[in-house]
N, C-alpha and C positions, 0 to 999 in steps of 0.2 A: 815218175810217180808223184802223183799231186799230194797235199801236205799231209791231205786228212787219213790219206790210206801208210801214211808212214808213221802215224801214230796207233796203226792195228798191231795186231801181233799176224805171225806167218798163219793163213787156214783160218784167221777170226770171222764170224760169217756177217758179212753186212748188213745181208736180207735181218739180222735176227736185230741189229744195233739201231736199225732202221726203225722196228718194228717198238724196239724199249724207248727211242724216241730218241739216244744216243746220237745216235746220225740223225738228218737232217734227209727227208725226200729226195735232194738231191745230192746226199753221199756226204754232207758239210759236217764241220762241229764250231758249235760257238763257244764262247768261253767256259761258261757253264757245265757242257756236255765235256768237254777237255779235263775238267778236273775230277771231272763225275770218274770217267772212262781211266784217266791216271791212277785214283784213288780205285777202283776195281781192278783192274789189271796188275794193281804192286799187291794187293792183298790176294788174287792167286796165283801168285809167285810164292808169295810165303806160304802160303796152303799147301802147292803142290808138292810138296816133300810129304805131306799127310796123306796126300793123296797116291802117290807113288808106291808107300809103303803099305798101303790100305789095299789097292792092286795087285801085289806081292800073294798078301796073305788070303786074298779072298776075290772068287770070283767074280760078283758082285757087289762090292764093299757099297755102305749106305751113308750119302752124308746128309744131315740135316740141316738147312738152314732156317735161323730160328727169329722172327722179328722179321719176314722177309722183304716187307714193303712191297713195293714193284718186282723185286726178286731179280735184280741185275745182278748178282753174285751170283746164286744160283745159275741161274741160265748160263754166265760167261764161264762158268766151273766146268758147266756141264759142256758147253761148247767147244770149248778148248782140250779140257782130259777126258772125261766122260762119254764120250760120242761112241764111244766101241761097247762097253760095258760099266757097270757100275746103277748107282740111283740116288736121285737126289729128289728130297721131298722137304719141302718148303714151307713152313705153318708160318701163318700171316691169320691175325683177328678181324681183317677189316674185308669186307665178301665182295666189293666191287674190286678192289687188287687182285683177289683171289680168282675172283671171274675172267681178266683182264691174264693172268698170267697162263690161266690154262687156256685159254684164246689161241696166245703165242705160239704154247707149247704142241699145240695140236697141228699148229699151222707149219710149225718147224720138223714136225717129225719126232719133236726129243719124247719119243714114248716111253721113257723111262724118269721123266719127272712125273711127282704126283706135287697137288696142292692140298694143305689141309687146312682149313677153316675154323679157326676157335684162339687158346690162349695158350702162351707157351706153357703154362703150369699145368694144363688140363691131358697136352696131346700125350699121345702115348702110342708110340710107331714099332715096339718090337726091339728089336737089338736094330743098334747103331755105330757106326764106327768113328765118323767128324761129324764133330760141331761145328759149327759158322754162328755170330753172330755180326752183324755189320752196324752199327751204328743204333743197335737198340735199348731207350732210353732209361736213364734212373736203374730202377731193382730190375725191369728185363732183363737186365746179364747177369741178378745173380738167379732169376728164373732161367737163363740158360747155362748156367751150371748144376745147378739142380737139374736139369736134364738131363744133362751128359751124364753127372751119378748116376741117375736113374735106367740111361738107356746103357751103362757101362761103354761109354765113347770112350776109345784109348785115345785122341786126339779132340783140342778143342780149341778153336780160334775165336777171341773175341777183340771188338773193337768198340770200348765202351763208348757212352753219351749222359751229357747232363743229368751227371751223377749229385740226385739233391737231396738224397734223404741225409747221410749223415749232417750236412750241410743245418737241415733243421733240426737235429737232435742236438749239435756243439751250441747251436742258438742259448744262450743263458747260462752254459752249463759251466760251474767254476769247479776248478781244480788246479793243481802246478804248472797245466800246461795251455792255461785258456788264453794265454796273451798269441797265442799262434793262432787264434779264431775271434780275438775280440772285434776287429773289424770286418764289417758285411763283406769284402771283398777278398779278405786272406782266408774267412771260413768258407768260402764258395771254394777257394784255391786248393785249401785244405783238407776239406771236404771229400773234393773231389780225388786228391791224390791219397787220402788213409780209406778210401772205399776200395782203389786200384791195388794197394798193396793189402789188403785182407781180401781181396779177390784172389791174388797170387798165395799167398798163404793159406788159405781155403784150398785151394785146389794142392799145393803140397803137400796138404796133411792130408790128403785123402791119397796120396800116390803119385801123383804128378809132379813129372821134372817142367818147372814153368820158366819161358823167358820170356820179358819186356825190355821191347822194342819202340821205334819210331815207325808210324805207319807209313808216312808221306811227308813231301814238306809242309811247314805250317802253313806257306803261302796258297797250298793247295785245300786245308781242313787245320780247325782248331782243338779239333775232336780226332787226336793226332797219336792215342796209343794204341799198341797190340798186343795183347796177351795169349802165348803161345802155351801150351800144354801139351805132353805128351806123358801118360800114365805107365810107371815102372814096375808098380805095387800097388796094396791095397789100401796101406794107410804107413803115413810117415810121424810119430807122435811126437817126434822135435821141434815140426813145422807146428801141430795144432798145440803147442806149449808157446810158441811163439804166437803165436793167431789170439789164442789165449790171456795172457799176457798182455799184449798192445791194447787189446780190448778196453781188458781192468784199468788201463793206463787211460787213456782219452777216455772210458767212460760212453764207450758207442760204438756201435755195429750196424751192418745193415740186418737187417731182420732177419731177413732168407737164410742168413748165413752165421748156421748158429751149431754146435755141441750138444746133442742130447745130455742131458747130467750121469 
């Protein structure tokens, strides 16, 4: 077995890895594509438990992934669990990915992905069961929470990125706790970890049992958390007392993710 095919999983399809540009024409992977394909491969591993369960309950279970880029999550989801039944529909804002992904999908057979073109705030697909988000940037994750509310996702996987908004709100802002952001570099640090825990907190008070995880090694992604969700109820109101609270304390929120009064 040559190296590169011991880094597939059992049934992974080449032709498709080939085609995402993953492999190389001649079946290779360089360093690059190696971490791409580790970083894909461990994230659905933790999916598939959503996915399992989503199988269970439903013929056809729906998952969305949101922020899709080139759509390697999707497709590898769909290739691996999804090839028998299920559906996966992929919103990406940018139309030559979107053109490039349904290219693939037509060329593979996966007649059960759709692509949709526009903005995660905008789409609007019907009932949903998984969310996926992979690396999609700033307030994108909390536009894909806000989805998952919206399409009632009993599961939602996210895997944030250069989380900068609260980052520019701690900017200037005095209070008891601003020595934990007075430096440009501890408030990027900080920033970025009080956006990830009222992300978790957000999605508890709405019903969700949340765990955070490590996606991969650092060595592989810097942009290295996982935020798991799976919904038990409608609303949890100890979690949005605490969400609540942290807020009034730092003084900042991400916008998206707010309390009606």
């Amino acid at each position: 077995m040559s190296e590169t095919l011991k880094d597939l999983w059992p049934g992974q399809s080449v032709a498709l890895l080939k085609a995402l540009h993953i492999l190389t024409h001649n079946g290779g992977l360089n360093a690059d594509s190696r971490r791409k394909l580790k970083q894909v491969q461990h994230l659905a591993q933790l999916v598939k438990p959503a996915i399992d369960a989503s199988l269970k309950e439903k013929e056809t279970p729906v998952l969305a992934d949101l922020g899709a880029g080139k759509s390697y999550l999707g497709f590898i989801l769909y290739d691996l669990y999804l090839r028998k039944r299920g559906k996966v529909v992929a919103v990406e804002a940018r139309p030559e990915l979107v053109a490039t992904a349904r290219k693939i999908a037509s060329e593979s057979g996966f007649d059960r992905m759709e692509f949709v073109e526009g903005k995660i705030a905008e789409a609007a697909l019907g009932p949903v069961d998984i969310v996926t988000a992979l690396h999609a940037c700033d307030s994108a994750t909390d536009e894909a929470i806000l989805f998952a509310l919206k399409h009632e996702a009993k599961f939602v996987a996210l895997v944030p990125c250069c989380q900068a908004e609260l980052a520019r709100e701690l900017d200037g802002k005095k209070n008891d706790l601003d020595q934990l952001w007075r430096h440009a570099h501890h408030r990027r640090e900080i920033g970025s970890h009080l956006t990830n825990v009222l992300r978790g907190l957000f999605l508890e008070a709405h019903g969700y049992k949340v765990r955070v995880t490590e996606l991969t090694g650092l060595e592989h992604s810097l942009k290295n958390e996982f935020i798991f969700a799976e919904r038990h109820q409608r609303s949890n109101p100890r979690a949005r007392a605490e969400f609540e609270k942290l807020v009034k304390e730092i003084g900042a929120a991400p916008k998206l993710l707010s309390f009606e009064a």
